[in-house]
N, C-alpha and C positions, 0 to 999 in steps of 0.2 A: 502451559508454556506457550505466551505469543510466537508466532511466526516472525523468524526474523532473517536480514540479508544483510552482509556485509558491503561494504562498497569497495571496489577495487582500488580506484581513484585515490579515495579519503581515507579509506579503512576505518570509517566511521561503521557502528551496525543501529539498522532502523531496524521498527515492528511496525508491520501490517495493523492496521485502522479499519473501522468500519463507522459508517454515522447514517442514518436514515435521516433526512432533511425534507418538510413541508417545502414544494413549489407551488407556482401556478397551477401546474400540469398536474400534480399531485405529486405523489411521494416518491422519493429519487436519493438512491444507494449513492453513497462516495464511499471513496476506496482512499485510503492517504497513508504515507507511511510518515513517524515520528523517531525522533534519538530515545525518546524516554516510552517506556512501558505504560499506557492510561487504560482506563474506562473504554469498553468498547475494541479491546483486543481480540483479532481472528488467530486460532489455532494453525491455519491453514490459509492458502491460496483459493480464492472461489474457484470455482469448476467455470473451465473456458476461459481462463486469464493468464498469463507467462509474465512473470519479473524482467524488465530490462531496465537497464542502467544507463541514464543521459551520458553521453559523454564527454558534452560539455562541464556540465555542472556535478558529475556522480551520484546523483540522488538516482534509487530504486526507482521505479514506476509502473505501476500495472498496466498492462497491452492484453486487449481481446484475442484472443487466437482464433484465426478464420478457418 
């Protein structure tokens, strides 16, 4: 079962994403959340990351925890 958050705002519910992506620089993690269930589902929050909530817009978003 993907990891999923509801939004306060919209009361829509996303799941947590993951995509490894070729850069320049080399190889580089996105974190994204979506309304629908894909390819590429995390069980889980990665270790050292906290769910917050735009407040403008309600969309979830992963924040580093310092």
């Amino acid at each position: 079962m993907a990891f999923s958050v509801r939004s306060a705002k919209t009361g829509d519910t996303y799941y947590l994403h993951c995509k490894v992506t070729e850069t320049r620089g080399g190889k580089r993690t996105l974190y994204f959340f979506s309304k629908s269930e894909k390819d590429g589902a995390l069980d889980s929050i990665p270790e050292g990351y906290t769910v917050v909530e735009s407040k403008v817009t309600g969309l979830p978003l992963l924040k580093k925890s310092s």
